[in-house]
Structures are given as structure tokens and as C-alpha cells.
C-alpha positions as CSV (number, residue, x, y, z in Angstrom):
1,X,0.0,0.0,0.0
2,X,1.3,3.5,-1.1
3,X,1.9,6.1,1.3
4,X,-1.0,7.7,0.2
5,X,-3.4,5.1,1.0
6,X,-2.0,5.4,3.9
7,X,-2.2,9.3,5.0
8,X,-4.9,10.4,7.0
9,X,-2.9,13.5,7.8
10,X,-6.6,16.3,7.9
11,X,-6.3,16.2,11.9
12,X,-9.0,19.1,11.4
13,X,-12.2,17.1,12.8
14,X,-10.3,15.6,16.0
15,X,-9.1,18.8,17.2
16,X,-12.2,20.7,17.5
17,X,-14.6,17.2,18.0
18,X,-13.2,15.6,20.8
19,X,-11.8,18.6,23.1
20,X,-15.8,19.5,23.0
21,X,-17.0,16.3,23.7
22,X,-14.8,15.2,25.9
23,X,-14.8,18.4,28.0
24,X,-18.3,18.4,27.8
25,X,-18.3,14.5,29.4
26,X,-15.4,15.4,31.8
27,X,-17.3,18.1,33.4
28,X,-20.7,16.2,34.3
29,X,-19.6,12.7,34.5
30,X,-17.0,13.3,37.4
31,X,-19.3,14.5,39.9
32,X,-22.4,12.6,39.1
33,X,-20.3,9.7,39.1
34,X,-19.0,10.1,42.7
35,X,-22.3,10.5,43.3
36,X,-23.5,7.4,41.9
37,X,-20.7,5.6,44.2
38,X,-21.4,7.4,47.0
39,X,-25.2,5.8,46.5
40,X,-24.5,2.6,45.5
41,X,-22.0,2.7,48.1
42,X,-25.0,2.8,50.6
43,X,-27.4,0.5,49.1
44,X,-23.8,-1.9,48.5
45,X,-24.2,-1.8,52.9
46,X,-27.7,-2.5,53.3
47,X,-26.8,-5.9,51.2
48,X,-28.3,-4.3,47.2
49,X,-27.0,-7.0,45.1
50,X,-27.9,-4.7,42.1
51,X,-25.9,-1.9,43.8
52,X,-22.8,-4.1,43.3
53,X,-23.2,-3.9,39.8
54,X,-23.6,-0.1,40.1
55,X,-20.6,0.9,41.5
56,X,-18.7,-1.2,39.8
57,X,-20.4,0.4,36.2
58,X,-19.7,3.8,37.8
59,X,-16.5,2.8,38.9
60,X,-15.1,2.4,35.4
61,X,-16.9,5.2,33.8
62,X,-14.9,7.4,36.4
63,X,-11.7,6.1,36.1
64,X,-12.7,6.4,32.0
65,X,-13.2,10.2,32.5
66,X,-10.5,10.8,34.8
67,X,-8.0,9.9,31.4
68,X,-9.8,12.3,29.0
69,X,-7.3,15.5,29.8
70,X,-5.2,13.5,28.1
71,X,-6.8,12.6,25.2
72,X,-8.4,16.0,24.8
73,X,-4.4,17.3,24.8
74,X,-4.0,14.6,22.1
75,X,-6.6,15.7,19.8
76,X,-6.0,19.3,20.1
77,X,-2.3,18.9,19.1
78,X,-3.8,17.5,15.5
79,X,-3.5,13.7,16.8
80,X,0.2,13.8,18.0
81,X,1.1,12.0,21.0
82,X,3.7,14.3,23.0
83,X,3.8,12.2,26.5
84,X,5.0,9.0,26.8
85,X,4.6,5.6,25.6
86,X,4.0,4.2,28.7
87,X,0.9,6.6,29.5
88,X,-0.6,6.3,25.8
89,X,-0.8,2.2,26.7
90,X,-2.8,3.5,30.0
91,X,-4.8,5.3,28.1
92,X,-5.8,3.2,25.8
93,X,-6.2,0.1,27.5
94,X,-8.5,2.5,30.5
95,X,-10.6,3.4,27.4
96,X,-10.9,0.0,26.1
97,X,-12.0,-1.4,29.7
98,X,-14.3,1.4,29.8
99,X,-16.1,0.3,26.6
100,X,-16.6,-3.5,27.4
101,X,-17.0,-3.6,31.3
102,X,-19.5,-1.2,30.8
103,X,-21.6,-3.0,28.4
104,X,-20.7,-6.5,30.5
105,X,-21.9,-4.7,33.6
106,X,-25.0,-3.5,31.7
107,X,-25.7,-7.2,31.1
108,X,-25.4,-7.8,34.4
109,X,-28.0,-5.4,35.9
110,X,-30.4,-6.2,33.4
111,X,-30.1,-10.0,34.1
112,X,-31.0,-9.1,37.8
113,X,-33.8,-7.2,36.8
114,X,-35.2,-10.1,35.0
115,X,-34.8,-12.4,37.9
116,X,-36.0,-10.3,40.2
117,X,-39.4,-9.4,38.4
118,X,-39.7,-12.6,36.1
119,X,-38.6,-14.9,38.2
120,X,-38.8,-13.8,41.7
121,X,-39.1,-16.9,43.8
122,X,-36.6,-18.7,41.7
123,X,-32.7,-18.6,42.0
124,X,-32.4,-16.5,44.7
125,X,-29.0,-17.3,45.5
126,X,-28.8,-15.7,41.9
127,X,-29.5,-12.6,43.3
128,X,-26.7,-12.1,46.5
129,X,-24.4,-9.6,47.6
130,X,-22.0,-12.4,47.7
131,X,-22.7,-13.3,44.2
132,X,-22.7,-10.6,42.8
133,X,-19.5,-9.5,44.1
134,X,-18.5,-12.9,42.8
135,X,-19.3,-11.9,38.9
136,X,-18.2,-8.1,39.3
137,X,-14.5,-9.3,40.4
138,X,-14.9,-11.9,37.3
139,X,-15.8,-9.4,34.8
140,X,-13.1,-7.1,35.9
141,X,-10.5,-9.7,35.8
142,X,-11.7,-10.9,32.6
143,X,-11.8,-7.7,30.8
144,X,-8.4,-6.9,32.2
145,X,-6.8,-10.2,30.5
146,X,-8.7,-9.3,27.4
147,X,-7.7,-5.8,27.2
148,X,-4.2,-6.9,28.7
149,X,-3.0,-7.1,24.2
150,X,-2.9,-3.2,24.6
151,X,-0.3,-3.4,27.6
152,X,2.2,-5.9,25.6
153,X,2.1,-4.6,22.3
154,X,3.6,-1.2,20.9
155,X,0.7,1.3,20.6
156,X,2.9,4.7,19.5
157,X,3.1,5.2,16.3
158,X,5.1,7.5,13.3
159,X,2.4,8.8,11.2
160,X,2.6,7.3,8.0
161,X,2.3,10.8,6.2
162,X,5.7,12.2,4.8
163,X,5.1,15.8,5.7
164,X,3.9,15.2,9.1
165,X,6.4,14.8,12.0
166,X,3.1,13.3,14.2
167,X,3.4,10.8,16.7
168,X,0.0,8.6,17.1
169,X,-1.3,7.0,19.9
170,X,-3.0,3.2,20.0
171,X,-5.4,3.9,16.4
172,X,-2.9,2.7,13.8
173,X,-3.8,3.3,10.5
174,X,-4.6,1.6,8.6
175,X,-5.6,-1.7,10.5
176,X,-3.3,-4.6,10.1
177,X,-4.8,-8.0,9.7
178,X,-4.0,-9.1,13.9
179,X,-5.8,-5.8,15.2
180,X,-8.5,-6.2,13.0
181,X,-8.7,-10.2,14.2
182,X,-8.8,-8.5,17.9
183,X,-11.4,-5.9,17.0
184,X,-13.9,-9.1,15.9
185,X,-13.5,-10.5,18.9
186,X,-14.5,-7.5,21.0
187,X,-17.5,-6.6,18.4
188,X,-18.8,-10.1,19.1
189,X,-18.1,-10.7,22.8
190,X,-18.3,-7.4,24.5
191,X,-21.1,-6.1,22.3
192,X,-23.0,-8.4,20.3
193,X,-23.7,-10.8,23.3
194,X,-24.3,-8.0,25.8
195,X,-26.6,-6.3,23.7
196,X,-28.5,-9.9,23.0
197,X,-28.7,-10.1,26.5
198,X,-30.2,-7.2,27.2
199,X,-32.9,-6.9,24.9
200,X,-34.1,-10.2,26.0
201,X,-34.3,-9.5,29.6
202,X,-35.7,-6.1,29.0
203,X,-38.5,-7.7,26.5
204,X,-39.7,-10.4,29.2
205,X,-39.5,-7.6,31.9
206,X,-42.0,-5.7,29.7
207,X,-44.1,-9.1,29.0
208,X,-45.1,-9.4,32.8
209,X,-45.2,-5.8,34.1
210,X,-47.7,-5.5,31.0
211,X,-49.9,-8.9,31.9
212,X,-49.4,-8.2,35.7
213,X,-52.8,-6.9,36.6
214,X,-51.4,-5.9,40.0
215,X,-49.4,-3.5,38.4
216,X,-50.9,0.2,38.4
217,X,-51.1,2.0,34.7
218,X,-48.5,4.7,36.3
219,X,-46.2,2.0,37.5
220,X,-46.2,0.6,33.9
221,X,-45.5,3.4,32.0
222,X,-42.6,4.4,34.0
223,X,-41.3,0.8,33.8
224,X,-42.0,0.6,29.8
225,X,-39.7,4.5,29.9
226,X,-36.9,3.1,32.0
227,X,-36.7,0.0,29.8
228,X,-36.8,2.1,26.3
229,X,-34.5,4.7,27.4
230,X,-31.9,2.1,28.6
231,X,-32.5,0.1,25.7
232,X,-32.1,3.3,23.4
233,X,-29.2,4.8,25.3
234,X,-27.1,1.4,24.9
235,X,-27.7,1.3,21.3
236,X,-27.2,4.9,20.3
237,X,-23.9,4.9,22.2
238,X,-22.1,1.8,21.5
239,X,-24.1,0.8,18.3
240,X,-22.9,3.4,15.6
241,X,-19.2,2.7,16.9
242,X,-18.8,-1.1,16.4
243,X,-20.6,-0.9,12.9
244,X,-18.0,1.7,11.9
245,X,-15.1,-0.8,13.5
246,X,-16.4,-4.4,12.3
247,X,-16.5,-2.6,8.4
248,X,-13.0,-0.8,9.6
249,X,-11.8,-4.5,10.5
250,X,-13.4,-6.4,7.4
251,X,-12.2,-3.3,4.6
252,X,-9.4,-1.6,6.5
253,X,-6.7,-5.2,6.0
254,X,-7.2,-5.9,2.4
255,X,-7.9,-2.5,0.5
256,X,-6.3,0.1,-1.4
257,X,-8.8,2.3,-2.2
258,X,-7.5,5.7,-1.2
259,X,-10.6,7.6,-0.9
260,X,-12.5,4.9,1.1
261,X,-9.9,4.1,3.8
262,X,-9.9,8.4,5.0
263,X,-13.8,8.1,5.1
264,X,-14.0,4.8,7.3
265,X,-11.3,6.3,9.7
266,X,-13.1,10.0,9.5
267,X,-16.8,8.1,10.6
268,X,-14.7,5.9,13.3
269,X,-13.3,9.2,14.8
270,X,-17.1,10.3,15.5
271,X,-18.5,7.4,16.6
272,X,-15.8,6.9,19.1
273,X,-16.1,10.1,20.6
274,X,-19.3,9.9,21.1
275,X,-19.4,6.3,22.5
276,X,-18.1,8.6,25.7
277,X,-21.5,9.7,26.4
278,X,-22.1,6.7,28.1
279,X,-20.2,8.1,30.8
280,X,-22.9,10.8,31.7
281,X,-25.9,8.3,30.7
282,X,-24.8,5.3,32.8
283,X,-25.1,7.3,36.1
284,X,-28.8,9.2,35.2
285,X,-30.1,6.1,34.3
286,X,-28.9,3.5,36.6
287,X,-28.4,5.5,39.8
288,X,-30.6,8.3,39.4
289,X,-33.8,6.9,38.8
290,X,-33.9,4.5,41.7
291,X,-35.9,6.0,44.1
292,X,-33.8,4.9,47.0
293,X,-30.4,6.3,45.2
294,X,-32.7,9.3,44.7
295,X,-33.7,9.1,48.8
296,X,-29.7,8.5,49.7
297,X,-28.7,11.5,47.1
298,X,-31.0,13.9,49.2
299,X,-29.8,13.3,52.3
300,X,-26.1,13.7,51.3
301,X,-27.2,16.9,50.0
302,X,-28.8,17.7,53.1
303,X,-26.1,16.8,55.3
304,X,-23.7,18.8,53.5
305,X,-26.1,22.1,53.5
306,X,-26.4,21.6,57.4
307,X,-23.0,20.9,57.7
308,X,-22.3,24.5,56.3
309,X,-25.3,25.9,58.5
310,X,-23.5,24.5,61.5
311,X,-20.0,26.5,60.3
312,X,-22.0,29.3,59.5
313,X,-23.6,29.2,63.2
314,X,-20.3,28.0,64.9
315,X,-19.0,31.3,62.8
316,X,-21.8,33.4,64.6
317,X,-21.8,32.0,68.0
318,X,-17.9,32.9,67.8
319,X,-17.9,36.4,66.8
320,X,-20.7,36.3,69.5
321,X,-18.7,35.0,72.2
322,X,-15.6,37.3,71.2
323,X,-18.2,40.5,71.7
324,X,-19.2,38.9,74.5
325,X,-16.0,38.1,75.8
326,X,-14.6,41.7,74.7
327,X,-17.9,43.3,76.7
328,X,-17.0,41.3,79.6
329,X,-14.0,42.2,79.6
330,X,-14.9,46.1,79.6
331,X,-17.2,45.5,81.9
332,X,-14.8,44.2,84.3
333,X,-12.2,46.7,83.3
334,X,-15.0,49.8,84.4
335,X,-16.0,48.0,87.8
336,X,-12.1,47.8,88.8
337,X,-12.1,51.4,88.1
338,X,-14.6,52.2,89.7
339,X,-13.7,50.3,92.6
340,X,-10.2,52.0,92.6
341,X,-11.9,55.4,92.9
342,X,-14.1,54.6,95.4
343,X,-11.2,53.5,97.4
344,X,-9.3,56.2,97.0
345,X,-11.1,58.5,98.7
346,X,-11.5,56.0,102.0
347,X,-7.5,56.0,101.7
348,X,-7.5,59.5,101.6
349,X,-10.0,60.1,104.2
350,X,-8.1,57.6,106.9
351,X,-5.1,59.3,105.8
352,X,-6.3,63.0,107.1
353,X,-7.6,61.6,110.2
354,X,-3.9,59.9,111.1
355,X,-3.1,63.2,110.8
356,X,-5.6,64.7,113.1
């Protein structure tokens, strides 16, 4: 393949896309997503096997958008890498865990779900603290072995273009034949099955909230929202992203066509920025719509705003108790005076009469 094929030197899109996105992400995800540990935190206490899953989906969201400085410095230099090889491999391999424990943990709640309103007198040892903590520390370990290619091999790069002096981090282009064999993989097993999964649960959790006659009209339409908007937020984030890699990984090995090979990598670039959303729409959804997360929320709000009242009064009662003090002590001050001049004169006074 010619050098040409091989340029993808208009950095134009990256440096003005992903600063905004990611900036955007950075700046709600952090804090909502301390929240939404803070919360499942709680719930994690009061033995909320769902709440495992949770913190554990928040967890890597956060550590996700704690990396995206770095990333957003990448971009806006026009794609060239300027720190070191050894943090571009963090990087990368934070983003990549981000991507597939996120949609494995997804899975996860969403199997819970389904157990707990399809089947809720069967497999209840299913549906633990202990277990779940069992399957978080499996997915986490699992994902870091799969991930674990990013850590071993090379991931900085020359760009291939002869007039640029750019270094590029992890997205080599274009794709040679082993990274597009590793890309398949991931499409299949950390989004096609998590994906099946979910839209399976979710569709038999809308079969028996909708036949459940127990089940108040209000309480069904916030259900059939919830289970939409999870559904819908899964697939607009990770779907558009992995249809842009699997043609990347089919096209990208084996062609030559110059004009095709910038377009597939120019689409790629959007999807993946935007795949960061989930960041922001893990916490609303997950955390943020339980009504006891909601209840736990509040009252660390609560506790914080009374936490400054009690400064603020502390404040108060000590400038009071200064004045007082001060006043007190002026008080005290006047009284010796005017004890000192009272006895002067009864000094004075046995004084003349001595003399007498």
C-alpha cells in the first residue's frame, strides 16, 4: 500500500470534535459519578446486590473520565502524541476497559432485573451480595486479561504521512490483519452478546409488568420509559461505533482504495467520541432513577447544606462569644475602676484623720 493510501494527515475534525465532547463528558460525569458511588455505596451496605453492579459500572466510567485530559491534549495537538509511551498504553487500555466492562456490567443489571421481576421466587442465590460480588471481580479480571494485548504490544506510532512529523497514539492506520482479528472479537463478545442479552431481559420484563394486573397503569408506563431509554441509550452509544469498527476490520486489512480508507477512519473518529457519552448516561439512568439512590442523594445533600449551616452558626456563636468576651471584659475593666476610685477616697480620708 502506497503512502498515500495510507495518510490520514486532515487532523482538522479531532481537534475541534473531541476537546468539545470530551470536556463536555469530563465536566458532568466526574461529579455525578461520585455520586452514583457514594449511592451505590450505601445501598452496597444495606446488602443491594444490584448496587454491586452499580458501583462497579460507575467505577469504570470514572476512572474512564479521569483519562480524558489526556486525550483531549491529544486531539487538540492535530493527533500527535507528546507524553510517553507508557501513559498512551494507560490510556488506551483505561478506554478499552471502559467500553466493554461497561456494556458487561450493563448485562449484568439487566439480568438481575429479569430475575428479580420474572422470576422472583426462583434462584435467589442468583441474586446475592455475595454473588454478585463474585461476577463483578470476574468481569473485571476478565476484561483486564482481554484488554491486557494493549499493555504488551507497541501502541505509539510514526504517522505514515511524509510531511507530518506526528506521533500517534494506540489507532494505527490503517488496521493490520491481527488488530482487526482482535477488533472481531471484541464486536462479538463485548457487544453483540451484551446487547442480545439485554434486549431479551428487558422484553420479558415488559411481558409481565404488561400482563401483571397488579401492576398500576403509572407504574407501567414508568417501567415501559426506563426499559426504552436504557435500551435506546445502549444502542445509540455503542451501536454506531462497532458498525464503523467491524467494516473498519473487514475493509481496512485488504484495500487500497484511497478515498474509502480516510472516510471509514473520519466516521470511526465520531463514533468513538461519542461512544463517551455513556459516561454521563450510565449514572442518570442506573443510579438516578432508583428511588432509594434518589432518597440516599438527598440526604447527602442535606447533610452537607447543614454541615455549612453548623460553620456558619459556629461562625456566629464565635464572633458572639468574642463581643461577648470583649464586653465582659470592659465591663470588668470599668468596675475595677470604679472600685479603685471609690477607694481612694476611703484611703485618703483615713489618711487625714492619722493626721488629726
Amino acid at each position: 500500500m502506497n503512502n498515500t493510501a495510507k495518510c490520514h494527515d486532515d487532523h482538522t475534525l479531532d481537534k475541534y470534535l473531541f476537546p468539545f465532547v470530551y470536556s463536555i463528558v469530563m465536566i458532568i460525569s466526574i461529579p455525578i459519578n461520585c455520586i452514583s458511588l457514594y449511592a451505590s455505596c450505601i445501598q452496597v451496605r444495606k446488602k443491594n446486590e444490584l448496587a454491586v453492579y452499580i458501583f462497579s459500572l460507575s467505577l469504570a466510567d470514572l476512572l474512564y473520565s479521569l483519562i480524558l485530559p489526556l486525550w483531549i491534549d491529544y486531539a487538540w495537538n492535530g493527533d500527535n502524541w507528546r507524553l510517553s509511551a507508557l501513559l498512551c498504553q494507560i490510556s488506551a487500555f483505561l478506554m478499552y476497559m471502559n467500553f466493554y466492562s461497561s456494556t458487561a456490567f450493563l448485562a449484568c443489571i439487566s439480568v438481575d432485573r429479569y430475575l428479580a421481576l420474572v422470576h422472583p421466587l426462583k434462584l435467589q442465590h442468583l441474586r446475592t451480595r455475595r454473588f454478585s460480588l463474585i461476577v463483578s471481580i470476574i468481569v473485571w479480571i476478565l476484561e483486564s486479561i482481554l484488554n491486557s494485548v494493549i499493555l504488551v504490544n507497541k501502541e505509539v506510532f510514526n504517522d505514515p504521512c511524509n510531511f507530518t512529523n506526528h506521533t500517534l497514539c494506540y489507532d494505527k492506520y490503517p488496521l493490520e490483519w491481527w488488530q482487526a482479528w482482535i477488533n472481531l472479537f471484541r464486536i462479538c463478545s463485548g457487544y453483540l452478546v451484551p446487547l442480545i442479552i439485554i434486549v431479551f431481559c428487558y422484553h420479558k420484563i415488559y411481558q409481565v409488568v404488561r400482563c401483571n394486573q397488579a401492576t398500576v397503569d403509572e407504574e407501567k408506563k414508568k417501567v415501559r420509559k426506563l426499559i426504552l431509554n436504557i435500551t435506546v441509550t445502549f444502542i445509540v452509544c455503542f451501536t454506531p461505533y462497532h458498525v464503523t469498527l467491524l467494516i473498519r476490520s473487514i475493509k481496512e486489512p485488504y484495500t487500497t482504495d484511497p478515498q474509502l480508507l480516510p472516510l471509514m477512519y473520519k466516521v470511526y473518529r465520531i463514533t468513538q467520541a461519542f461512544t463517551s457519552l455513556n459516561c454521563i448516561a450510565d449514572p442518570i439512568l442506573y443510579c438516578f432513577v432508583s428511588e432509594t439512590a434518589r432518597t440516599d442523594i438527598l440526604n447527602l445533600l442535606r447533610c452537607c447544606l447543614c454541615l455549612r449551616k453548623c460553620e456558619g452558626d459556629q461562625g456566629k456563636d464565635h464572633a458572639l462569644c468574642s463581643s461577648a468576651t470583649k464586653s465582659s471584659v470592659l465591663i470588668t475593666y470599668r468596675s475595677s475602676c470604679e472600685t479603685e476610685a471609690v477607694k481612694m477616697p476611703k484611703q485618703k480620708r483615713s489618711k487625714q484623720n492619722r493626721i488629726t
